[in-house]
C-alpha positions in Angstrom: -44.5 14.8 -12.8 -41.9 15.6 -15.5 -41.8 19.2 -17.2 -41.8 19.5 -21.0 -40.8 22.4 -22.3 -41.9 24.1 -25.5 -40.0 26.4 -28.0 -41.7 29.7 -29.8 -45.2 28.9 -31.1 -44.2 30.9 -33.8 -41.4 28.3 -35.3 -42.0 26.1 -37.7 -39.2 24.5 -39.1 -38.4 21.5 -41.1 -37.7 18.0 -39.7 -34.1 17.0 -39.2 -33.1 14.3 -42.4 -36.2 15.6 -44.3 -36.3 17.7 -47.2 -37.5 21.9 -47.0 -40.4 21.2 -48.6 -41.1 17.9 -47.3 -41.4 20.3 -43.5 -43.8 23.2 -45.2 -45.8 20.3 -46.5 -46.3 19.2 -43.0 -46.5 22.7 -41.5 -49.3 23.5 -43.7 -50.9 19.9 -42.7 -50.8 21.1 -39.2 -52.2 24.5 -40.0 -55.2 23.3 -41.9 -55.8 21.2 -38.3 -55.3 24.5 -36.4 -57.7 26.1 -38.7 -60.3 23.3 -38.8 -59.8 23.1 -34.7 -60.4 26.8 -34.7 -63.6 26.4 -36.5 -64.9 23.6 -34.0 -64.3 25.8 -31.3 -66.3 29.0 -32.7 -68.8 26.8 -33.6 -69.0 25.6 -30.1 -69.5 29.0 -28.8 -72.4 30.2 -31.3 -73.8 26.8 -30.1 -73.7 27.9 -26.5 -74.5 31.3 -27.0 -77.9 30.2 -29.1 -78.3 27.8 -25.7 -77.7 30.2 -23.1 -79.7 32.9 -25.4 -82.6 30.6 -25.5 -82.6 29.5 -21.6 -82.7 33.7 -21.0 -85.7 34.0 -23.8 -88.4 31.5 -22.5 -90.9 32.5 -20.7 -92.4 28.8 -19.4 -90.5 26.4 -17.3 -88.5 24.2 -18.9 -89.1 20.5 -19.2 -85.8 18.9 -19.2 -84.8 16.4 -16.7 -81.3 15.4 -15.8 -80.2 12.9 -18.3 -81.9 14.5 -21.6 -80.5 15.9 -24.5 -82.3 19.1 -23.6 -79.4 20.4 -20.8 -77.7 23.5 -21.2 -74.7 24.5 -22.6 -72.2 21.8 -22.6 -69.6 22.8 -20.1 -66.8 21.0 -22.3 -67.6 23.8 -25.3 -65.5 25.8 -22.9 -62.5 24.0 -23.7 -59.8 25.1 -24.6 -56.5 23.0 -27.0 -54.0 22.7 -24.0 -50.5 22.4 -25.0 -47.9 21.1 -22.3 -44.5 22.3 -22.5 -43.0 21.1 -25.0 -39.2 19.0 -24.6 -36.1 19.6 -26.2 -36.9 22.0 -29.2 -33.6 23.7 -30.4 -33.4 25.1 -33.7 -33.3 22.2 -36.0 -35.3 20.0 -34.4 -38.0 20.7 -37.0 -41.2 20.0 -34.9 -44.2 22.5 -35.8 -44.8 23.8 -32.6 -48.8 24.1 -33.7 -48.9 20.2 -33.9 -48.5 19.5 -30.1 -51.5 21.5 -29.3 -53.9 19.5 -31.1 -54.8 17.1 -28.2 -54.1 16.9 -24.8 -55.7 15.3 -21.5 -56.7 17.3 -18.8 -53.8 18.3 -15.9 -54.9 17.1 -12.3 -55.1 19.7 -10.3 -56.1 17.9 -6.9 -59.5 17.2 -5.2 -62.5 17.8 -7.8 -65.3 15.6 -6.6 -68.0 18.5 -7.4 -66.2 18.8 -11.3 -69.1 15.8 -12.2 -72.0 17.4 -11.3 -71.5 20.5 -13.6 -74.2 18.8 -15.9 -76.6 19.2 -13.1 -75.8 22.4 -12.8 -76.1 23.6 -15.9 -79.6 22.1 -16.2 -81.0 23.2 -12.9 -79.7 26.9 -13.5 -82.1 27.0 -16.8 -84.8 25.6 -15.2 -84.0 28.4 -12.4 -84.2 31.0 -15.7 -87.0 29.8 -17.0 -88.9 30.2 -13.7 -87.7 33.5 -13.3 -88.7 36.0 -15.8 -85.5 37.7 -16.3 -86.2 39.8 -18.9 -88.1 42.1 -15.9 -85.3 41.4 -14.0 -82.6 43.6 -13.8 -79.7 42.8 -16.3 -77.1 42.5 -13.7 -78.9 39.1 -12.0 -79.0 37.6 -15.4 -75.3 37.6 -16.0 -74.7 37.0 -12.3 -76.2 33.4 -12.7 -74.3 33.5 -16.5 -71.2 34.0 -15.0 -71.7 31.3 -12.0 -71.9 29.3 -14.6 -69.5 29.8 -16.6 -66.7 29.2 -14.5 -68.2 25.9 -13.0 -68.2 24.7 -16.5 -64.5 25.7 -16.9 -64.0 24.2 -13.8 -62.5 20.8 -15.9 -60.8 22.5 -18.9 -57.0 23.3 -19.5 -56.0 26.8 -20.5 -54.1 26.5 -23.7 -51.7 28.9 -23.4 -50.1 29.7 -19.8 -47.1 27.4 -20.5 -46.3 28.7 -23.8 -43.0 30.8 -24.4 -44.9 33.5 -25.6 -41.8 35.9 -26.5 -39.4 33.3 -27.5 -37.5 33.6 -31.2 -35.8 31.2 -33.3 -32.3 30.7 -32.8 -30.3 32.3 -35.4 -28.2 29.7 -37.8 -24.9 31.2 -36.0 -26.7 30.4 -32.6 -27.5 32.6 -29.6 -24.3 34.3 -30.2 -25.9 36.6 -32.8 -29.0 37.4 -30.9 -28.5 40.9 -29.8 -27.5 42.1 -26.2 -28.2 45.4 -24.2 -25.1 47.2 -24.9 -21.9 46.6 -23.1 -21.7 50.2 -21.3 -25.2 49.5 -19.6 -24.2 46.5 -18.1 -20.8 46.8 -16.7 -22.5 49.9 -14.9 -24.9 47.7 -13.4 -22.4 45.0 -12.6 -20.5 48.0 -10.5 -23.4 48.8 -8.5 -24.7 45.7 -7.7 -21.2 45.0 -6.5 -20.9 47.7 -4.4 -24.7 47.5 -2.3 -27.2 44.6 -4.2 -30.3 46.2 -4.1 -33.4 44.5 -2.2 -35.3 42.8 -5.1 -32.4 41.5 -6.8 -31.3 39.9 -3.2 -34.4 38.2 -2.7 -35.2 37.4 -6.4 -31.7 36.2 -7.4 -29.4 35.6 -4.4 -28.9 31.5 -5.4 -26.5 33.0 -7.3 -23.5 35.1 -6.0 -22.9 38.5 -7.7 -19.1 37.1 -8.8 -20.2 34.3 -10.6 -23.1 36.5 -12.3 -20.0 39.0 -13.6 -18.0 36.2 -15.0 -21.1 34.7 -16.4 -21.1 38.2 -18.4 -17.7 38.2 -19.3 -18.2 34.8 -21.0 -21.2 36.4 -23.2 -19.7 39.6 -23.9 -16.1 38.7 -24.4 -16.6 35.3 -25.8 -13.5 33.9 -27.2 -15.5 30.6 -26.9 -19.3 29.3 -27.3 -20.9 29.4 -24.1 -23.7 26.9 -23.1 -27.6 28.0 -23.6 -27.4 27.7 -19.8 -25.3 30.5 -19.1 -27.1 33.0 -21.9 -30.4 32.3 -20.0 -28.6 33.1 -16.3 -27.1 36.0 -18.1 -30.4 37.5 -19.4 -32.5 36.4 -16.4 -30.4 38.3 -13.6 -30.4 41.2 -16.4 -33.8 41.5 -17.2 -34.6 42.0 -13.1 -32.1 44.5 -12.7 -33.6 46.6 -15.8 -36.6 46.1 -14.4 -35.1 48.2 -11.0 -33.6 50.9 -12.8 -36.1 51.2 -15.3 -39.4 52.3 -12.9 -37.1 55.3 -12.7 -38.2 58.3 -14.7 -35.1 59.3 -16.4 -34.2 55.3 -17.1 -37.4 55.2 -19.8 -34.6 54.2 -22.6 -33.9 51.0 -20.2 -37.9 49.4 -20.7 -36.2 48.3 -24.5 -33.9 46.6 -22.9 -36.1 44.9 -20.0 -38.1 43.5 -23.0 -34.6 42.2 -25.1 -33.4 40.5 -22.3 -37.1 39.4 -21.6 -37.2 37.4 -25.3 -33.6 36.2 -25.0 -34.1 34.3 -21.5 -37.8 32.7 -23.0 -35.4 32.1 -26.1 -33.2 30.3 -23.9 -35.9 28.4 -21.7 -37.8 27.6 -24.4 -34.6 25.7 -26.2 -33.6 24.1 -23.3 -33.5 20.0 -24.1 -35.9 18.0 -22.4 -33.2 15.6 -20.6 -30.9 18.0 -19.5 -27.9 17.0 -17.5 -27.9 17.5 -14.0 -25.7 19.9 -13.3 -25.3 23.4 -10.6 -25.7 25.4 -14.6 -29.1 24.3 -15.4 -30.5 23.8 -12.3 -29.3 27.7 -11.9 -31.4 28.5 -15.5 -34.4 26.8 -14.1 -34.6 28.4 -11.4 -34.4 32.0 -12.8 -37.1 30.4 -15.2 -39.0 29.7 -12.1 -39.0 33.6 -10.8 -39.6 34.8 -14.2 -42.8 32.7 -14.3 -44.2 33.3 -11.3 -42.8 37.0 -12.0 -45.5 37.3 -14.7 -48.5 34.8 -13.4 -47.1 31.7 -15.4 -47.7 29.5 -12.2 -48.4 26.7 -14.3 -44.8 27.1 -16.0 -43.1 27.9 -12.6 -44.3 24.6 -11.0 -42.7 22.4 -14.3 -39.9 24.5 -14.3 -39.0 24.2 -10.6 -39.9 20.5 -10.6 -37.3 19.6 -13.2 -34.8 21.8 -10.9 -36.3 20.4 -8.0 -35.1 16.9 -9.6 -32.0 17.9 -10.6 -31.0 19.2 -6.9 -32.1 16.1 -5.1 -30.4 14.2 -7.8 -26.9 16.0 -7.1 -27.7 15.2 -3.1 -27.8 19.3 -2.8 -30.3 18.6 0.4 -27.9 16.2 1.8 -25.1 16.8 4.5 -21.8 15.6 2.8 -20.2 12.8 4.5 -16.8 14.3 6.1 -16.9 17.6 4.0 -18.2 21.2 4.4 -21.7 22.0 2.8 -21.4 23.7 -0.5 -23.9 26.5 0.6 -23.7 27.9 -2.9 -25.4 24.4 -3.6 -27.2 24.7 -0.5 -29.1 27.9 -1.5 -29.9 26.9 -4.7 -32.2 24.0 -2.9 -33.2 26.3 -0.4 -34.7 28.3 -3.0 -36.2 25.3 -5.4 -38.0 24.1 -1.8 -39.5 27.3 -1.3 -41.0 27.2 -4.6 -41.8 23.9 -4.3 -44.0 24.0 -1.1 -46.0 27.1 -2.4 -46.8 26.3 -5.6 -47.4 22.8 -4.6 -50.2 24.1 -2.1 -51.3 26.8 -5.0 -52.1 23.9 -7.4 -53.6 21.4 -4.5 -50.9 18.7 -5.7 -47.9 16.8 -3.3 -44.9 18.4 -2.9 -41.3 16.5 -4.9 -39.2 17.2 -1.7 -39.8 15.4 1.5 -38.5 17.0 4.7 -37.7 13.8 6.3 -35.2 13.5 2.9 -33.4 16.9 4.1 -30.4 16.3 6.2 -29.0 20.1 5.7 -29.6 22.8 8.0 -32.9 24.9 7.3 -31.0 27.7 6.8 -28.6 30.0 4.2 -25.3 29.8 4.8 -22.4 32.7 5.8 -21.3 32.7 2.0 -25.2 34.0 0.8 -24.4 37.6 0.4 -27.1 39.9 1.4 -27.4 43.9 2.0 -27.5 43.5 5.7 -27.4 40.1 7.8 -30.7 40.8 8.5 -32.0 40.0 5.5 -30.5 36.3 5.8 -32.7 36.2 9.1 -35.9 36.9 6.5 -34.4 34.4 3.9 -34.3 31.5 6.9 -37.7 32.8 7.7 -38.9 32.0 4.5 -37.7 28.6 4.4 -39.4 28.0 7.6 -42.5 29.2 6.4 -42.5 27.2 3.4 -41.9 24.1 5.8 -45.5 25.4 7.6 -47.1 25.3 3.9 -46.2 22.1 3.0 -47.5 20.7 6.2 -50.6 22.4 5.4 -51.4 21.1 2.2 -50.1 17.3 3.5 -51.9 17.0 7.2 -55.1 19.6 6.3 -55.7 19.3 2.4 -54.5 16.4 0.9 -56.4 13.0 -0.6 -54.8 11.5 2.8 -55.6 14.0 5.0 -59.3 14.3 4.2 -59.6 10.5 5.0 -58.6 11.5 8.6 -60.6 12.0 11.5 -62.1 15.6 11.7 -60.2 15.9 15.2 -56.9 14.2 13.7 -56.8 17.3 11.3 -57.7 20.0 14.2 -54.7 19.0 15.8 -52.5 19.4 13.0 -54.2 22.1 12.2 -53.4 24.2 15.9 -50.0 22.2 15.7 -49.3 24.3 12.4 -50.8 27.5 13.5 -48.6 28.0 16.8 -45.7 27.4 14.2 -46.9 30.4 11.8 -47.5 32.2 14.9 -43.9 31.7 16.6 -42.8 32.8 13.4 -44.9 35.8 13.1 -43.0 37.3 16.4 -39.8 36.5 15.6 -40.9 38.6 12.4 -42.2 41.6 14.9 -38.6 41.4 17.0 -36.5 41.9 13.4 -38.9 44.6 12.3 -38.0 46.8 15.5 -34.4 45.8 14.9 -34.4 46.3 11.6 -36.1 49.8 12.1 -34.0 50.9 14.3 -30.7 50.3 11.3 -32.8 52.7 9.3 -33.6 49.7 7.2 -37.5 50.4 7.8 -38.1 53.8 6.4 -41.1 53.8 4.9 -39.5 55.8 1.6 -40.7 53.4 -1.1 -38.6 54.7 -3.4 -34.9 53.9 -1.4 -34.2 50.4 -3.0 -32.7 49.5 0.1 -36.1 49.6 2.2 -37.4 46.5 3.8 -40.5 47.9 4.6 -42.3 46.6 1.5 -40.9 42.8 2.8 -42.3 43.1 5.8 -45.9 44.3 4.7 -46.6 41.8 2.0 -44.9 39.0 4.8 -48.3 40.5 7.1 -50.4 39.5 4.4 -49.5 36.5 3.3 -49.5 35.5 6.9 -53.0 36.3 7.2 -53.3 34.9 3.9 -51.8 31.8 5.5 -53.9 31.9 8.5 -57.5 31.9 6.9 -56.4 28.8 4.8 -55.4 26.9 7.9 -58.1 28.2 9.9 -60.6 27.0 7.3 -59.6 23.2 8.5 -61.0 23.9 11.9 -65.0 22.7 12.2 -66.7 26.0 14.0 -67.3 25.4 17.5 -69.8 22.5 18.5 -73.2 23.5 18.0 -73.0 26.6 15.8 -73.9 26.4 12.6 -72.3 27.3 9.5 -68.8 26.6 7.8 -65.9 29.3 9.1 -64.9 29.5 12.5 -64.3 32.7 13.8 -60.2 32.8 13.5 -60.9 32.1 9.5 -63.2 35.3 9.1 -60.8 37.6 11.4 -58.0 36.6 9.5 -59.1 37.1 6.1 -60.7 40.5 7.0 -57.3 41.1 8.7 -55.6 40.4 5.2 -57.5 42.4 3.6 -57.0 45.2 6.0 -53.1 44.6 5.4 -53.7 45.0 1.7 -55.2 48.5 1.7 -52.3 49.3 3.7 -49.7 48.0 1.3 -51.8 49.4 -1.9 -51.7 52.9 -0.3 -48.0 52.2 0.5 -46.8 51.5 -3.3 -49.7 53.6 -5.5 -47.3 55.7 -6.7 -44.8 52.6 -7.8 -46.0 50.8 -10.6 -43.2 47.8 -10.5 -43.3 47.7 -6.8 -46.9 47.2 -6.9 -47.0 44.8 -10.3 -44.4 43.0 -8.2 -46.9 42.5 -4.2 -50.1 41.5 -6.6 -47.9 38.9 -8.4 -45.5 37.5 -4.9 -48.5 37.8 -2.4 -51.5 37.4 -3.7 -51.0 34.9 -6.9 -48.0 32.8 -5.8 -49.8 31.6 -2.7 -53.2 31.2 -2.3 -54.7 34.3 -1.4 -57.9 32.3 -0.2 -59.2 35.4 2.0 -61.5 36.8 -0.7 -63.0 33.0 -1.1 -63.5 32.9 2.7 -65.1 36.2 3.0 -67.2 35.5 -0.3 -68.2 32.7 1.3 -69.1 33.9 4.5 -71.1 36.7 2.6 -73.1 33.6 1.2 -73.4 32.1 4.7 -74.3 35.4 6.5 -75.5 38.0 4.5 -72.8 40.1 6.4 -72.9 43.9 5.0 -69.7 44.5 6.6 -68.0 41.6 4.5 -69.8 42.9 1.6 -68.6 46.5 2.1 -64.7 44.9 2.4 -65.2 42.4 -0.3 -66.0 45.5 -2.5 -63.4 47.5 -1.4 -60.9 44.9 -1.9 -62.4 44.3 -5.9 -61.9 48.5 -6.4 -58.2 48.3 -5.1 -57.6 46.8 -8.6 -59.1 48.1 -10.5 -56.5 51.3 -10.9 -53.7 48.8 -11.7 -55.7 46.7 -14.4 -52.9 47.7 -16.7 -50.1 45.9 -15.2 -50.9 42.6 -16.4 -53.0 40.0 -17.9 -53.5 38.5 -14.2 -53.9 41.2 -12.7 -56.9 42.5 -15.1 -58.2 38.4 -15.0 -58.2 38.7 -11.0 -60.2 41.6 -11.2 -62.9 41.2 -13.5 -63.1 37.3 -11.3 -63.1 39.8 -7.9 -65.9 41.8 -9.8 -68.2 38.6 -10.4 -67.7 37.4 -7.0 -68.4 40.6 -5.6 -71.6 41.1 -7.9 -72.9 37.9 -7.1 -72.7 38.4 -3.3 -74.2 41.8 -3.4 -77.3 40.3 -5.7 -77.3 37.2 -3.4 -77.3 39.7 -0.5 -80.4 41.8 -1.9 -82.4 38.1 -3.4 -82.2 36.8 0.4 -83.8 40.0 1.4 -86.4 39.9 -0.9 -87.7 36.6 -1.2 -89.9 36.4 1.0 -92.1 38.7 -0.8 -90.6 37.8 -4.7 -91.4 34.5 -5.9 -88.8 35.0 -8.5 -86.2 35.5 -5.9 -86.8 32.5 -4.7 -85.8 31.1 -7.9 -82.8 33.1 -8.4 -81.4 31.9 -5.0 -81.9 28.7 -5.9 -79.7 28.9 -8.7 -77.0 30.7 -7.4 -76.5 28.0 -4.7 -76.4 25.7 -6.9 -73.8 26.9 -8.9 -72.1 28.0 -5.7 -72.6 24.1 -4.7 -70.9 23.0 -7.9 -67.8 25.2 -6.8 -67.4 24.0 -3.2 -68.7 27.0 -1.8 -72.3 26.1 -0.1 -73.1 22.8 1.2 -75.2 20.5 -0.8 -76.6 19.5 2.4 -75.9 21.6 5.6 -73.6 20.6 8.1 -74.1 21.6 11.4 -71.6 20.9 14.3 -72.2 19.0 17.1 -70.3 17.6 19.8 -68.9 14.4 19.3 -70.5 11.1 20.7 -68.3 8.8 19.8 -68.4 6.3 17.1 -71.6 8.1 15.9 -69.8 10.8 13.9 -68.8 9.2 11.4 -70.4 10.4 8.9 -70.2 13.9 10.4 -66.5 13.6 9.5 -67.1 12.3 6.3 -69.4 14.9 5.6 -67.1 17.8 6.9 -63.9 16.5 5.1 -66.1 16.3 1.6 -67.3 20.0 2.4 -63.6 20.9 3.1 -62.3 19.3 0.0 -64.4 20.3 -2.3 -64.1 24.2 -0.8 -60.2 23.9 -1.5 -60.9 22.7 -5.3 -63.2 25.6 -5.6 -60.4 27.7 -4.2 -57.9 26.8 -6.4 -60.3 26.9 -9.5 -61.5 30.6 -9.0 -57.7 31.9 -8.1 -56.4 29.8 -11.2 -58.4 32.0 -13.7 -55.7 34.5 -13.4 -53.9 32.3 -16.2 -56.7 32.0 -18.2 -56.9 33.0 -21.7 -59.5 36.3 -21.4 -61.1 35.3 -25.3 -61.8 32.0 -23.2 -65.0 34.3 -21.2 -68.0 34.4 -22.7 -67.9 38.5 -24.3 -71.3 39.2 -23.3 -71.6 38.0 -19.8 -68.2 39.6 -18.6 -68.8 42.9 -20.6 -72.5 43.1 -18.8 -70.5 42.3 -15.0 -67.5 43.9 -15.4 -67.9 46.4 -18.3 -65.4 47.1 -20.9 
């Protein structure tokens, strides 16, 4: 897959050879289309609004059937325009940024299989309405079963916006040159300090590059006798805008949050003009990759994946994961990799799509070399750990979750699956014997606000592996002969994450970057699957427990809504999940005396069905017999697959556009 990259949607400049007002002429073209597409999509929305209004109005079953023109709301009147990032789009290229989101297919995004049963869905929830007199209900259940189905119709649909350069400007006819800087005095300061001790989140963020060749990067901007590329202005910005964004949660730094936002629009300036075939070279593999941490820095997961897989290109392209014949390996080269691979095998598990570096390619050693400056040596020993631990989550995704995998016995993937998890383990006490090492430098503190402090590396590491845990747990069948979906070791491990969160949230209340920073590392980079395992299990059990923790996980965020898009998008999704569980909780208990109930339950599995999350057909384990299970398997690596889709789908909403939810539903879940 080839990343396209896409300049300010704000530009809109003339075409190169064409006259000025030969370009408006077409700009306005392509805002009468923006207009008219505009209008098709609001009128798509009062359409399903009149739909959805109308299913929640009648009081006598409806009389569609599957296949009629009487359905519900068509699922696709949730789509959005979807623009890719665009190429090469400097400043007179002259393309109308507006025209490339006109059309555009759908991104694959892995296993889908339940995606074409939406229709169904939709017309067996407002049959389940219909049934149910909802007006006596209370309002809650009705946008429970709104908002089910909701996001099964978005389940197919593109957001239009999560790879856009929101923040970018045009270039300037002098060229980045004249785009303004945060004054000379500010940085050489933090040049000094960062040369003297790094601090922590500047190690981890941006150690493939070494602090020298940051400081002559600088010189070259600030003391320019001569241009310098777009490369080096994004580097230059990027490593700036992440030390700002240090100094700045500091009280008496408020002046410093100007800055973090100019250096902000200069490096999506700079990304969002780099050309679409760039040379391969250290440079722009360098910009990518601080592209890459920006991205995932603010949710743009979407962006991070195209981003890293152009750098991921570029490195394999220069042999940077191949041992030189007769030389030394360039381990500034070396890290660089390093770093792209760890991106690579997360997001490539967070999207459900095959990693673009193969580990039987790598011939360098898995680890960072002597010249990788760090705070303390022990920090290098977390950095190797890392890269190990990416290794572990690109095996999961290619021997549990992959098209291939699921075409393997159900026993072929338990294997691989235990082969994987005594890996994550080994590495989990290796982890606990650097801790008490590490604790006993001083380097564990628990003081949250010394920038030195490793203790907020090793808590989000215990989440993440718990995180890690319930994903590859969720491969095992439960033991023969009990039924139900999640094994044991799944359950414990998500409630075990979750545990680990409260403790880290209590840890970093009183930091607001340090905290915007663990919600968008550990629980959007990877797939934080524990919520979906304990939602489900809620489904599955009715567990109160579960439903108490689930609850308690949703009101952890709610105090740091503000920090971000996402973060807000993950909680008013953690709200809906936890509302429906707690209604599904209280229908189950009821139904037996409330015919309506019955009906309500009825829909929600469905819906939950549609999202991978409750068997269409129950599958109960047995032991095996021999040739007879075939279907068993069959059936279990359907149920598995299609749970992973609906995984990926729910988590993914944190890059949707919020005007994208329907007002009324989300307002009545989640409130205001």
């Amino acid at each position: 897959m080839l990343p396209f990259y896409q300049a300010s949607p704000l530009r809109c400049l003339p075409l190169r050879g064409s006259s000025p007002s030969q370009g408006s002429d077409k700009c306005v073209r392509n805002s009468e289309k923006k207009i008219d597409h505009f209008e098709t999509r609001l009128a798509g929305i009062e359409q399903m609004l009149r739909d959805l209004t109308t299913s929640i109005n009648r009081q006598t079953p409806s009389t569609s059937t599957p296949g009629t023109n009487e359905s519900g709301p068509d699922p696709h009147l949730f789509r959005a325009s979807y623009s890719s990032v665009s190429g090469d789009v400097p400043s007179g290229s002259g393309f109308c940024d507006d025209e490339v989101n006109d059309q555009a297919d759908s991104e694959f995004e892995g296993h889908s299989s339940m995606a074409a049963q939406t229709v169904f869905a939709s017309e067996f929830l407002e049959q389940a309405v219909a049934k149910t007199s909802l007006r006596e209900l209370n309002p809650t259940m009705e946008s429970a079963l709104a908002s089910l189905q909701q996001i099964v119709s978005m389940q197919n649909r593109t957001s239009a916006h999560e790879s856009r350069f929101l923040h970018a400007k045009p270039l300037p006819r002098g060229g980045i040159r004249e785009l303004p800087m945060p004054p000379m005095h500010l940085v050489i300061a933090l040049l000094r300090e960062i040369k003297e001790k790094p601090p922590i989140t500047f190690t981890l963020i941006c150690g493939f590059i070494a602090i020298e060749n940051f400081t002559a990067r600088c010189q070259k901007v600030y003391f320019a006798t001569e241009d310098y590329s777009l490369a080096t202005f994004g580097i230059v910005n990027a490593l700036l805008y992440f030390l700002i964004q240090e100094k700045a949660e500091e009280p008496s730094m408020a002046e410093l949050r100007k800055y973090h936002t100019l250096c902000r629009d200069n490096l999506e300036t700079a990304l969002a003009n780099m050309p679409l075939l760039m040379a391969p070279r250290k440079e722009n593999v360098e910009t990518l990759l601080s592209g890459v941490t920006y991205a995932v820095e603010i949710s743009k997961l979407t962006l991070a994946w195209q981003l890293n897989t152009a750098a991921s290109i570029m490195c394999q392209t220069l042999g940077y994961h191949r041992q030189p014949v007769g030389q030394p390996i360039d381990e500034t080269k070396a890290s660089l990799f390093w770093f792209v691979y760890m991106f690579d095998k997360a997001l490539s598990l967070r999207f459900g799509r095959a990693s673009t570096i193969q580990d039987y390619d790598i011939s360098i050693p898995r680890a960072f070399g002597v010249g990788v400056r760090v705070p303390d040596e022990a920090w290098k020993v977390v950095l190797n750990q890392w890269i190990l631990h990416a290794e572990c989550m690109g095996k999961v995704y290619e021997q549990l979750y992959s098209p291939m995998a699921l075409t393997k016995p159900v026993e072929h993937r338990a294997e691989a699956a235990r082969q994987i998890i005594l890996r994550v383990d080994e590495l989990a006490r290796d982890r606990e014997i650097l801790v008490l090492h590490m604790r006993g430098k001083g380097l564990i503190s628990g003081d949250m606000r010394n920038p030195y402090s490793m203790d907020m590396c090793f808590m989000s590491d215990e989440v993440m592996h718990y995180a890690s845990l319930s994903l590859i747990y969720r491969a095992l069948p439960a033991p023969p002969g009990v039924p139900g979906t999640f094994n044991t070791e799944c359950i414990t491990s998500a409630r075990k994450a979750f545990k680990k969160h409260h403790e880290c949230m209590q840890l970093i209340s009183k930091n607001t970057g340090m905290t915007a920073g663990y919600i968008h590392w550990t629980l959007f980079y990877v797939p934080f699957v524990p919520i979906i395992v304990i939602f489900c299990h809620i489904i599955e059990t009715c567990d109160m427990e579960d439903l108490r923790r689930l609850g308690e996980f949703v009101d952890s965020l709610q105090p740091i809504c503000n920090i971000s898009e996402a973060v807000d998008r993950f909680y008013r999704v953690g709200q809906v999940l936890n509302n429906v569980a707690r209604l599904y909780v209280e229908a189950k208990a009821q139904q037996q005396q409330d015919q309506d109930m019955i009906h309500l339950n009825d829909g929600i599995n469905t819906y939950l069905s549609q999202l991978g999350f409750f068997p269409d057909t129950p599958f109960i384990n047995n032991t095996n017999d021999g040739d007879g299970d075939t279907g068993m398997d069959i059936n279990q690596a359907s149920q598995l697959g299609n749970w992973f889709s609906g995984n990926r789908h729910i988590l993914g909403l944190v890059e949707e556009d919020p005007s994208e939810f329907e007002p009324r539903v989300w307002a009545a879940m989640v409130g205001p």
